[in-house]
Rosetta silent file (secondary structure, phi, psi, omega in degrees, C-alpha in Angstrom):
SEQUENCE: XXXXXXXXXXXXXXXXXXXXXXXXXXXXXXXXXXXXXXXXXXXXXXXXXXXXXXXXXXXXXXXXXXXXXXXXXXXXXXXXXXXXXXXXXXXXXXXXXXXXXXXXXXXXXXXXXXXXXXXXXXXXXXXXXXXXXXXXXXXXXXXXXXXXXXXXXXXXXXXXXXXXXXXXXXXXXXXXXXXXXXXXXXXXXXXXXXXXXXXXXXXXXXXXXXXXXXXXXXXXXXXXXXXXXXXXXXXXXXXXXXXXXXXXXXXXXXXXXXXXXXXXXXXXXXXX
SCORE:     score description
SCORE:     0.000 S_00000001
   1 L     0.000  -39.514 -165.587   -8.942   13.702   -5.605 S_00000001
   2 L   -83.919  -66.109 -169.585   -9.090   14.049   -9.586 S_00000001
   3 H   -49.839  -33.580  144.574   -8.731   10.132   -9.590 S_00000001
   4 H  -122.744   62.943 -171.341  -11.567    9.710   -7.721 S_00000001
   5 H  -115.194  -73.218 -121.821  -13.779   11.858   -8.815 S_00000001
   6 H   -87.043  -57.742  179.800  -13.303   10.275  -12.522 S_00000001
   7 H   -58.871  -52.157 -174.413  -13.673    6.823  -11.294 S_00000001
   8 H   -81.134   13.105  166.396  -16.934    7.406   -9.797 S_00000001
   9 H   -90.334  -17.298  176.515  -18.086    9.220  -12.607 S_00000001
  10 H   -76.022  -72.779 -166.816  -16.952    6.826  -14.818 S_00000001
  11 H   -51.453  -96.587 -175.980  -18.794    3.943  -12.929 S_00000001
  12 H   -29.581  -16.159  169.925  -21.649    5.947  -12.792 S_00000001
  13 H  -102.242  -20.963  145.815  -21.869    6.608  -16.607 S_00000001
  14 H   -68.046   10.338 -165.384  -21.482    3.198  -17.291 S_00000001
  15 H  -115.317  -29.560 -164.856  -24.178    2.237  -14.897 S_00000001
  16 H  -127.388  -19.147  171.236  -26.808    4.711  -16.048 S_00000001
  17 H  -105.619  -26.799 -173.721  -26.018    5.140  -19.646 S_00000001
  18 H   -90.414  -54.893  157.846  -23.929    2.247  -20.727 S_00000001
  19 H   -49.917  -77.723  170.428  -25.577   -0.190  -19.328 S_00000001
  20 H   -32.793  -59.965  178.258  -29.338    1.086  -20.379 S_00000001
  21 H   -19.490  -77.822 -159.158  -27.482    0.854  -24.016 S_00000001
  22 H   -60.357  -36.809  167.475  -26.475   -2.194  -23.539 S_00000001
  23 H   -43.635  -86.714  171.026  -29.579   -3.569  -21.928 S_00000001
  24 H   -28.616  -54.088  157.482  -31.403   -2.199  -24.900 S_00000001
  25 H   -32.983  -58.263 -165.636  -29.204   -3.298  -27.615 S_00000001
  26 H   -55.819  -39.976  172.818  -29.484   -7.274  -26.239 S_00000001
  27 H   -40.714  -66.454 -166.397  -33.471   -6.478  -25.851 S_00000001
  28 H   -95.517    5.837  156.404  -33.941   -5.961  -29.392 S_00000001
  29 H   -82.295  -34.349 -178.484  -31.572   -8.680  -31.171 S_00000001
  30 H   -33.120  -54.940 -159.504  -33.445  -11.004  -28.862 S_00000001
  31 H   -93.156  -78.195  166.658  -36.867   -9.910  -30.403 S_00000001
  32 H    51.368  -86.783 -168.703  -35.368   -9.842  -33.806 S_00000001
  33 H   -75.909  -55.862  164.210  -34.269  -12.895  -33.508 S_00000001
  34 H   -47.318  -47.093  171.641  -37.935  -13.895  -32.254 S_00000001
  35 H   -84.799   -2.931  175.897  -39.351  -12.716  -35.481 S_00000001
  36 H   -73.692  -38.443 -153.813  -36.640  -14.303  -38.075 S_00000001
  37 H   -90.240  -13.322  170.696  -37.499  -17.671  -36.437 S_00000001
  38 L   -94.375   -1.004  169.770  -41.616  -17.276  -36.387 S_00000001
  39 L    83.318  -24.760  173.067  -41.558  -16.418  -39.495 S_00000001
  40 L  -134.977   90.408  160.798  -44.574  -13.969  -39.401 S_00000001
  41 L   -47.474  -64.680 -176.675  -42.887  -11.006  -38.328 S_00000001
  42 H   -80.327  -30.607 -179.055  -45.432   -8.504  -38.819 S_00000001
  43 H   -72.781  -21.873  159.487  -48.079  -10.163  -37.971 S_00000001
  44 H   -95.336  -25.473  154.110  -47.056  -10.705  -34.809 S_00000001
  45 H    -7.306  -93.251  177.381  -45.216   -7.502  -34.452 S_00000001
  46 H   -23.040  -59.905  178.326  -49.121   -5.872  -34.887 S_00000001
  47 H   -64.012  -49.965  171.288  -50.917   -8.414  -32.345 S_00000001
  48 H   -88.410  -11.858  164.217  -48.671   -7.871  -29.587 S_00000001
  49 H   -60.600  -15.988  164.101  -48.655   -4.359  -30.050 S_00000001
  50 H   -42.985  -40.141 -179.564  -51.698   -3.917  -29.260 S_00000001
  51 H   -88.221  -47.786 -174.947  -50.762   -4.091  -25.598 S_00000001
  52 H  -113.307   27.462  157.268  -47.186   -3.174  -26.299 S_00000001
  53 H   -59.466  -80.896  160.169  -47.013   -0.334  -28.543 S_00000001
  54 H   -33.068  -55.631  170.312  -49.004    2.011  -25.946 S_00000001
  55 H   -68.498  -54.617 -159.228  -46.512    1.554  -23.186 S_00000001
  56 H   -46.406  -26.070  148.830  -43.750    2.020  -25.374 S_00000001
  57 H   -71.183  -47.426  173.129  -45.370    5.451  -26.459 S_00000001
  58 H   -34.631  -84.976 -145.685  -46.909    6.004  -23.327 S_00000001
  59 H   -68.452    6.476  161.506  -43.629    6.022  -21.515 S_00000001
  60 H   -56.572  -71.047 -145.343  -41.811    8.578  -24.688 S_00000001
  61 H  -110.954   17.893  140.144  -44.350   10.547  -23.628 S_00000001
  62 H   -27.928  -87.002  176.242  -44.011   10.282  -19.500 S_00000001
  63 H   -71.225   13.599  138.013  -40.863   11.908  -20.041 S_00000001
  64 H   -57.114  -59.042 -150.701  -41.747   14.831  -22.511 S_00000001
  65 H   -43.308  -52.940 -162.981  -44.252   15.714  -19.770 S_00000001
  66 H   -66.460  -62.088 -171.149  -41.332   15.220  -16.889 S_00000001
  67 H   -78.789   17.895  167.683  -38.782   17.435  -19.238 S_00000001
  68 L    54.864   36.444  154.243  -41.095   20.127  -19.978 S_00000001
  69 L   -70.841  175.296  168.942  -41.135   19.133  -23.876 S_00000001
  70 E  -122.260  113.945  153.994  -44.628   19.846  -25.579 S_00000001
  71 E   -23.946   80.604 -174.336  -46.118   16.997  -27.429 S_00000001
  72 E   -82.916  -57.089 -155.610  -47.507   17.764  -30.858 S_00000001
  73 E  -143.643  168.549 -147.669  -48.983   14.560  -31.817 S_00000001
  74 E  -163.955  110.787 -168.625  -49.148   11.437  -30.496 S_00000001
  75 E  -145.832  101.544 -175.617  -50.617    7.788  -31.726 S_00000001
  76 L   -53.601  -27.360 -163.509  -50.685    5.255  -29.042 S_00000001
  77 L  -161.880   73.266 -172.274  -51.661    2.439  -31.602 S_00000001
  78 L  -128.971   75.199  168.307  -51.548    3.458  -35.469 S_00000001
  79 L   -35.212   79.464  151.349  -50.389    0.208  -37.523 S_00000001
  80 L   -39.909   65.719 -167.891  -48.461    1.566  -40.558 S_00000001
  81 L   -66.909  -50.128 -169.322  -47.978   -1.766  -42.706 S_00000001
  82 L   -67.563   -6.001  156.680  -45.947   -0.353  -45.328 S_00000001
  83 L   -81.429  -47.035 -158.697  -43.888    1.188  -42.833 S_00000001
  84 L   102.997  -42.428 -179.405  -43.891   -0.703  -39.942 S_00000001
  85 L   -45.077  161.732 -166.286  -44.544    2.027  -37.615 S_00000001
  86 L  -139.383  -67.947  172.612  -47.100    1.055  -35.248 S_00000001
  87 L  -106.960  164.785  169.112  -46.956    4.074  -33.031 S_00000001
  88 E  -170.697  152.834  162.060  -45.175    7.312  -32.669 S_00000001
  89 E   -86.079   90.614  165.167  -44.440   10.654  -30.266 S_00000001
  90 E  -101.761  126.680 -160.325  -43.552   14.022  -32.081 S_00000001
  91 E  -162.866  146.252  174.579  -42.771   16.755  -29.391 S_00000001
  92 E  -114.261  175.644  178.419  -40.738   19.833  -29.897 S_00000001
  93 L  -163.989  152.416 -179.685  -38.319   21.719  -27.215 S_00000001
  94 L   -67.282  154.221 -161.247  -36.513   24.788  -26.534 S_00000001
  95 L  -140.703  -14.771  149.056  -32.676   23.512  -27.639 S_00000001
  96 L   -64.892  -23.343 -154.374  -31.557   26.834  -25.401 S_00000001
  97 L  -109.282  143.686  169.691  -32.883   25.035  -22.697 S_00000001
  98 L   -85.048  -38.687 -168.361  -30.346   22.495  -20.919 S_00000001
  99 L   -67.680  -44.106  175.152  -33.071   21.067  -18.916 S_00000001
 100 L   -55.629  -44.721  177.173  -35.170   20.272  -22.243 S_00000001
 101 L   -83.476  -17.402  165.051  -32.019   18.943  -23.992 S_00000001
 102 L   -79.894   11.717 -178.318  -30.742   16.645  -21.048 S_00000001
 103 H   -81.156  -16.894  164.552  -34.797   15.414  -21.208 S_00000001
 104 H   -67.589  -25.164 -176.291  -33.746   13.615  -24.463 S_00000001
 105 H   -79.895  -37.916 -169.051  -31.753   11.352  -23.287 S_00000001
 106 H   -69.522  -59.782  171.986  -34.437   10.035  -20.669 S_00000001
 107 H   -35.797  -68.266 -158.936  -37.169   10.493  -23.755 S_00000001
 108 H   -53.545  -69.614  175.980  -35.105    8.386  -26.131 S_00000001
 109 L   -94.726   52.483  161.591  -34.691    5.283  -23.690 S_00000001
 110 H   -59.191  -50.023  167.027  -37.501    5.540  -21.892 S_00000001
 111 H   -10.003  -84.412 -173.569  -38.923    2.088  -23.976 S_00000001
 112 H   -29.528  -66.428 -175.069  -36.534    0.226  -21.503 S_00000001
 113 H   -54.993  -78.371 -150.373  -36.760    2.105  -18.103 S_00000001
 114 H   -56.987  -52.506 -161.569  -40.391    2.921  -17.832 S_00000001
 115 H   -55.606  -90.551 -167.314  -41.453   -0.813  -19.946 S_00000001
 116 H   -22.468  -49.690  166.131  -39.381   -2.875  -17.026 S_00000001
 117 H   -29.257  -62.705 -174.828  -41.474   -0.623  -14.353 S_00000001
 118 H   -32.210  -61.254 -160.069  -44.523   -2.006  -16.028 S_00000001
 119 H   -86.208    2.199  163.741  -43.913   -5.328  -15.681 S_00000001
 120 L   -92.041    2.369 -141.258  -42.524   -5.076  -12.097 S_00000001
 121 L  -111.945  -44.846  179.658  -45.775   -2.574  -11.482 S_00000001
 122 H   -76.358  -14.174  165.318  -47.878   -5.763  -13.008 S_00000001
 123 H   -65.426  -35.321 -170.956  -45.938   -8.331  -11.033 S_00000001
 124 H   -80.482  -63.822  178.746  -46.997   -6.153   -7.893 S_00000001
 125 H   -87.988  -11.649  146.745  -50.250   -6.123   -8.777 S_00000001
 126 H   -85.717   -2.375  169.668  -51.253   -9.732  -10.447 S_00000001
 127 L  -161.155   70.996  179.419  -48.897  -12.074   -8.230 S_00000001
 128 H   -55.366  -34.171 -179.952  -47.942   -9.833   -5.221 S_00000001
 129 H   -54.816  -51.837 -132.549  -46.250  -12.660   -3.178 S_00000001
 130 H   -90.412  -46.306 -179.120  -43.955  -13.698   -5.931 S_00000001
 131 H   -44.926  -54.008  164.636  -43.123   -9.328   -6.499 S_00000001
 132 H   -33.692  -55.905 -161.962  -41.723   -9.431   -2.725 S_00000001
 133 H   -62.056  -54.748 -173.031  -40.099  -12.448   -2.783 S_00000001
 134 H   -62.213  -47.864  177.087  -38.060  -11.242   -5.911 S_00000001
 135 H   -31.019  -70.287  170.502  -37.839   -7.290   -4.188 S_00000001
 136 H   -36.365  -63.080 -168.314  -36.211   -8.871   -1.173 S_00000001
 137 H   -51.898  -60.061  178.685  -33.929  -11.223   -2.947 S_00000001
 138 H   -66.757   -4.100  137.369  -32.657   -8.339   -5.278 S_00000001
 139 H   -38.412  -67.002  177.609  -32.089   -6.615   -2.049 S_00000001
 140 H   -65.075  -23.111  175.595  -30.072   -8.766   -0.474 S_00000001
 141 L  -107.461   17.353  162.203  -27.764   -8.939   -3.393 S_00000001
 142 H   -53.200  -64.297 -162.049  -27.763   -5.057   -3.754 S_00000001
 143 H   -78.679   -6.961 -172.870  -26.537   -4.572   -0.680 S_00000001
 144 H   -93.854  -31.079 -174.846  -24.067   -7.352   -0.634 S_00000001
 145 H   -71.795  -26.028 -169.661  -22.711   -5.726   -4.082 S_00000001
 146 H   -77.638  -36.946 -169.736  -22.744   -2.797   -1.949 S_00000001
 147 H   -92.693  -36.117 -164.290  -21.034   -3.350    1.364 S_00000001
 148 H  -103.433   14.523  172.469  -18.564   -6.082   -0.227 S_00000001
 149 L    45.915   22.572 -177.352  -17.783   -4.166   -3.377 S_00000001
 150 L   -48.492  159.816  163.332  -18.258   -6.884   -5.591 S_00000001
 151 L   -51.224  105.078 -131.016  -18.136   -7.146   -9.337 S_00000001
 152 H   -77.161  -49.109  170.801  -20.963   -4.907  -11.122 S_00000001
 153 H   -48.332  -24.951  177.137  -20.854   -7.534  -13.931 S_00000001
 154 H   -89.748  -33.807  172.219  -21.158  -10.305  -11.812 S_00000001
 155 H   -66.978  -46.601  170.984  -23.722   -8.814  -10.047 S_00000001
 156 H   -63.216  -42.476  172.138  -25.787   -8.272  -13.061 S_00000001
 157 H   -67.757  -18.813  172.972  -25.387  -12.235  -14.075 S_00000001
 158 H   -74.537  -36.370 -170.465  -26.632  -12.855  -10.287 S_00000001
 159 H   -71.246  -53.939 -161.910  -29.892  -10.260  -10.544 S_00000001
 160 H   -86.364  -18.172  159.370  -30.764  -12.254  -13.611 S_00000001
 161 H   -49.408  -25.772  165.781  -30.294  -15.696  -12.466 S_00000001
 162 H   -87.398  -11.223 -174.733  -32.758  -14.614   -9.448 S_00000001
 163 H   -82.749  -62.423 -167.572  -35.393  -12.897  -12.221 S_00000001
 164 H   -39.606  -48.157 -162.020  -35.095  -16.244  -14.232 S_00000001
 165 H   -67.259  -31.571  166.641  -35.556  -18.479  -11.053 S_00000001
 166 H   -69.253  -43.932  145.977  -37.809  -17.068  -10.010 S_00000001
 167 H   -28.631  -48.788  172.710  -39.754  -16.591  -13.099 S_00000001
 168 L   -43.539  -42.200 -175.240  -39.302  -20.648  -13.008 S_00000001
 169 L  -137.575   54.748  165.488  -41.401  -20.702  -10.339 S_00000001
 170 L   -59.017  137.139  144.390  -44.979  -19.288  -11.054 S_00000001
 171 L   -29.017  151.254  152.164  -47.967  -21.179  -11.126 S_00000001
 172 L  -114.934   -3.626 -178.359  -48.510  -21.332  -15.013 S_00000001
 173 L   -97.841    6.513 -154.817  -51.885  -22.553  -14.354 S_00000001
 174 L   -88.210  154.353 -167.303  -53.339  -19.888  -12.417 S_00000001
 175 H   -90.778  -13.238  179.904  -55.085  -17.305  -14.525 S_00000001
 176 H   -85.498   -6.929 -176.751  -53.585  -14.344  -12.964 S_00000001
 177 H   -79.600  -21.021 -179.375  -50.287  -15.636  -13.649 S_00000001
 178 H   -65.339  -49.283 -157.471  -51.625  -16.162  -17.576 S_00000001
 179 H   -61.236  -82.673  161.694  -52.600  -12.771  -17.822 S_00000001
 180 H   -15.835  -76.835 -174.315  -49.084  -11.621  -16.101 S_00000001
 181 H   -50.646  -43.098 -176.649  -47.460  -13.433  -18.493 S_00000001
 182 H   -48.476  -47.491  176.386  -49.316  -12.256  -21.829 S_00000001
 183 H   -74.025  -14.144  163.278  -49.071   -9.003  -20.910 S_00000001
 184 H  -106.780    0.359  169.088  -45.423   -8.609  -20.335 S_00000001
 185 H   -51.398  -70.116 -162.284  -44.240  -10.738  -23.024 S_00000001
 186 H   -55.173  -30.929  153.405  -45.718   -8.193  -25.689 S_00000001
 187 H   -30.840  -78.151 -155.295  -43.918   -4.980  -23.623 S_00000001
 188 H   -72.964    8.845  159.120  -41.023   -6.644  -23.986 S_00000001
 189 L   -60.357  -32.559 -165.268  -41.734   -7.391  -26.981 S_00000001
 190 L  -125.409   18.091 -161.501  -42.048   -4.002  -27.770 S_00000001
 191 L   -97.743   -4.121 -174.476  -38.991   -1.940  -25.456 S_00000001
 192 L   -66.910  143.558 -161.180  -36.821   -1.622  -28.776 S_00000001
 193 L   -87.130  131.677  174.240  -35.081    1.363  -28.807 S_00000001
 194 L  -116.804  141.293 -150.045  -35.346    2.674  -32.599 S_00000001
 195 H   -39.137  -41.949 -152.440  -32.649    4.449  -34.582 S_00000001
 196 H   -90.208  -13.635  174.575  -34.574    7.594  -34.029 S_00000001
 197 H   -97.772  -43.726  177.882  -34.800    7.148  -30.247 S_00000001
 198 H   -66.466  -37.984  175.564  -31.134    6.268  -29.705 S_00000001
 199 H   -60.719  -41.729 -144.115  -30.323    9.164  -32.234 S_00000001
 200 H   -94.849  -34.443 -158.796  -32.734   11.707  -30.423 S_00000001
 201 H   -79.663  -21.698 -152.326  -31.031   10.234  -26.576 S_00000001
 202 H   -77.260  -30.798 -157.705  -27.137   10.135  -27.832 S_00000001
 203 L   -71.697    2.721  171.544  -26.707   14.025  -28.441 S_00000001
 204 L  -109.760    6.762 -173.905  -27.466   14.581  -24.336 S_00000001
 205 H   -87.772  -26.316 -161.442  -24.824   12.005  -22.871 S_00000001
 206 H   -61.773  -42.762  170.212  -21.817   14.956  -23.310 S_00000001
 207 H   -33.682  -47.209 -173.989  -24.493   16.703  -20.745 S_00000001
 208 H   -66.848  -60.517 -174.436  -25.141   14.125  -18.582 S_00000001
 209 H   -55.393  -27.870  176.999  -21.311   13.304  -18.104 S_00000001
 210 H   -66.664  -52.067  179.540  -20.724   17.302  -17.422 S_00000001
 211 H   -74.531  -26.278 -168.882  -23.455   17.154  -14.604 S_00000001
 212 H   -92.142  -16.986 -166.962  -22.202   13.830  -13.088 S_00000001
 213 H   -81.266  -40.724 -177.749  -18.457   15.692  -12.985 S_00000001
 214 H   -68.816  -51.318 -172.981  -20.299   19.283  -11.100 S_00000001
 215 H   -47.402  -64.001  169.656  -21.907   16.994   -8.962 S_00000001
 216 H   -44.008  -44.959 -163.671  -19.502   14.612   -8.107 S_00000001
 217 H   -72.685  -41.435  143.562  -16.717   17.483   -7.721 S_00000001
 218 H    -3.749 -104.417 -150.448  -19.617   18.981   -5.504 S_00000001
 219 H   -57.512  -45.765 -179.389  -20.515   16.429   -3.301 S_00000001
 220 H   -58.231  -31.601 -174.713  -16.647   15.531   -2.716 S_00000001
 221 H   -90.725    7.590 -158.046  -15.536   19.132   -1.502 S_00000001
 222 H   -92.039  -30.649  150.979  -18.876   19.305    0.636 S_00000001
 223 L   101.095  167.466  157.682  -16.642   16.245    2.079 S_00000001
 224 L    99.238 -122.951  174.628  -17.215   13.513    4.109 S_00000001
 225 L  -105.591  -32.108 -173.619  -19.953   11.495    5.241 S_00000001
 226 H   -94.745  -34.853  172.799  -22.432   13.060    2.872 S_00000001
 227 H   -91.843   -9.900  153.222  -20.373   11.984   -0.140 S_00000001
 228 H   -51.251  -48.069 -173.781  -20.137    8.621    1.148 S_00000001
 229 H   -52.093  -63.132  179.903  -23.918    8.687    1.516 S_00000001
 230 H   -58.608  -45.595 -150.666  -24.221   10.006   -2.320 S_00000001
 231 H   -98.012  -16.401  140.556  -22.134    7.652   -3.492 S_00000001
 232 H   -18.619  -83.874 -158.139  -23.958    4.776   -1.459 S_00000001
 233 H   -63.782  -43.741  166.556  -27.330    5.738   -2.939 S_00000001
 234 H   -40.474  -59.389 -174.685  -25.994    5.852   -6.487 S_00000001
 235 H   -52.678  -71.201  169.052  -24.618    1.917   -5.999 S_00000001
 236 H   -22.198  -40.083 -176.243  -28.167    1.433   -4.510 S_00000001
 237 H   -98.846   -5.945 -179.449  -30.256    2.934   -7.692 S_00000001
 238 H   -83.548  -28.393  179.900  -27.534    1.088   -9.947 S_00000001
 239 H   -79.607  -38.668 -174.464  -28.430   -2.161   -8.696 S_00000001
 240 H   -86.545   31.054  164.402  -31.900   -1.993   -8.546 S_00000001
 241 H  -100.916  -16.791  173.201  -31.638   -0.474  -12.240 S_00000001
 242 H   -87.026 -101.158 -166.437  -30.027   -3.950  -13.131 S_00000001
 243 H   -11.058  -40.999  173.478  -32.585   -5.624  -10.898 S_00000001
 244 H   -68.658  -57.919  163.298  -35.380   -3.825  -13.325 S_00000001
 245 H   -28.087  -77.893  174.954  -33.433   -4.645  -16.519 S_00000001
 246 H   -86.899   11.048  144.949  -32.950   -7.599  -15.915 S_00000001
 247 H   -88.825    2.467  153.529  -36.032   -8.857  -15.569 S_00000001
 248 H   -47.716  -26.086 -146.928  -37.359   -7.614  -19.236 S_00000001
 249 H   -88.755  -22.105 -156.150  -34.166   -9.043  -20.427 S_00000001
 250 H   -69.457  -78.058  177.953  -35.410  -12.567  -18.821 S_00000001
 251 H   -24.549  -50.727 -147.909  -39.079  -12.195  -20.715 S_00000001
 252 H   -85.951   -8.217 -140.909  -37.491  -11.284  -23.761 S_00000001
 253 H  -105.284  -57.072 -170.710  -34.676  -14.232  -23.449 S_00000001
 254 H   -45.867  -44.441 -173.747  -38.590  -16.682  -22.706 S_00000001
 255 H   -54.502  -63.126  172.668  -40.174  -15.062  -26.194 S_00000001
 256 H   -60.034  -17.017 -160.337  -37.055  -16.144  -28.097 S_00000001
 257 H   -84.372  -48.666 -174.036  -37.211  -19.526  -26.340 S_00000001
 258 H   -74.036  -66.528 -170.967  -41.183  -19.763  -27.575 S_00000001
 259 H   -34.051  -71.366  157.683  -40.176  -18.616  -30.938 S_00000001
 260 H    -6.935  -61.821 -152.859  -37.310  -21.612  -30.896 S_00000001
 261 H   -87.174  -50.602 -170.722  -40.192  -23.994  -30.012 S_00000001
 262 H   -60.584  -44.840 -160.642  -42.806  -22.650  -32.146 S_00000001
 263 H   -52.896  -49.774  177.263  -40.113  -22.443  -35.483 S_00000001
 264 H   -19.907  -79.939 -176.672  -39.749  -26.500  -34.064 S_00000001
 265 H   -78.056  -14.732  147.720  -42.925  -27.770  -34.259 S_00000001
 266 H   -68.426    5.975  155.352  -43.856  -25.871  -37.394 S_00000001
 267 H   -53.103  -98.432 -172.449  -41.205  -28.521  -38.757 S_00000001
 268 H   -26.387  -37.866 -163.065  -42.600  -31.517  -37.359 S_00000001
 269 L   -83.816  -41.424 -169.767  -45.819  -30.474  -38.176 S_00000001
 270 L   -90.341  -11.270 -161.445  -45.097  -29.616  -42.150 S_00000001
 271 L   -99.270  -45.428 -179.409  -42.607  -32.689  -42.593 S_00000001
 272 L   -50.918    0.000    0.000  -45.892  -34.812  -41.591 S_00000001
């Protein structure tokens, strides 16, 4: 009983915490990485923030609303150059309150969660065919990780091999697909989790892990069928949180690719 209770709590904290982390981490060496190699860092920094600076505030301050923090100030789009800062969220919270202190963790990566919404929310609504077709496909391998217990790891290199391929095969001339594209580069452009957001999120995982342990130890003496079910729908929201992931991490993998190209031909171009 104690052994598997632990395993699925363990699997579950790597899946909803470990993962986001990781997700996050890869996100922002990517774009990094994008701005060592164009060379004009800030300036592009600034230009796509325009678009992706607002969600990435926005969704901080989705979840104050959802965790019953209060918001003091708030600047969707305020370019700091000597800073960097472009935007920012300051909200206070009761620190007696459990519900307000596991809402940090949620706050802190929101950048990730909510920006990958976006761009499945903008897929759905500027190229609806192509949003099914991938929705289905990362069905079908939910449920296959799901009935056939497959590797979670493997499973994540499969979700993004169907985000890429799919990506792959867009119109590029069609304007709603331009549009698509512009707009979720700069989100993902713009999903990095900063020291002060990972810092504000880490001091709520001993919580989280406490809650997945009542629960679990819950759901298991309640017995049955019903903790099969719960343990179901968790494998179900883990995949399609990898399904979500990974296609941000796929934009963000195309930006460095453009960077790559761009660094290229400012060569070619200067060698002339």
């Amino acid at each position: 009983m104690v052994k598997e209770i632990f395993l699925n709590v363990l699997f579950q904290a790597v899946m909803f915490i470990v993962f986001i982390y990781a997700f996050g981490y890869v996100i922002s060496l990517i774009n990094k990485m994008f701005y060592k190699v164009t060379g004009n860092g800030l300036g592009v920094c600034v230009a796509t923030g325009l678009i992706g600076t607002p969600i990435h505030e926005l969704s901080h301050a989705i979840m104050c609303i959802l965790f019953g923090h209060r918001i003091e100030e708030m600047r969707l789009f305020q370019p700091d150059l000597k800073t960097g800062v472009l935007g920012y969220v300051n909200h206070s919270y009761n620190r007696k309150n459990l519900f307000h202190v596991l809402g940090n963790y949620f706050i802190g990566v929101a950048p990730i969660v909510v920006g990958s919404c976006f761009i499945y929310l903008m897929l759905y609504l500027l190229i609806p065919t192509t949003f099914y077709e991938l929705v289905g496909a990362m069905t079908d391998l939910a449920w296959y990780q799901i009935d056939f217990g497959g590797n979670m790891f493997l499973f994540g290199f499969d979700v993004f091999a169907t985000a890429l391929k799919t990506v792959f095969t867009f119109d590029v001339f069609d304007f709603k697909t331009i549009i698509f594209f512009v707009i979720c580069l700069c989100i993902a452009l713009h999903m990095n989790l900063s020291s002060a957001d990972i810092k504000g999120s880490l001091g709520s995982i001993p919580l989280i892990v406490i809650l997945l342990i009542i629960v679990n130890t819950i759901m298991y003496f309640v017995g049955g069928v019903g903790y099969d079910a719960f343990l179901e729908g968790v494998s179900v929201a883990s995949a399609y949180l990898i399904a979500v992931l990974s296609l941000s991490l796929v934009f963000s993998a195309i930006i460095l690719a453009l960077g790559l190209i761009i660094r290229l031909l400012k060569k070619l171009i200067f060698r002339r």
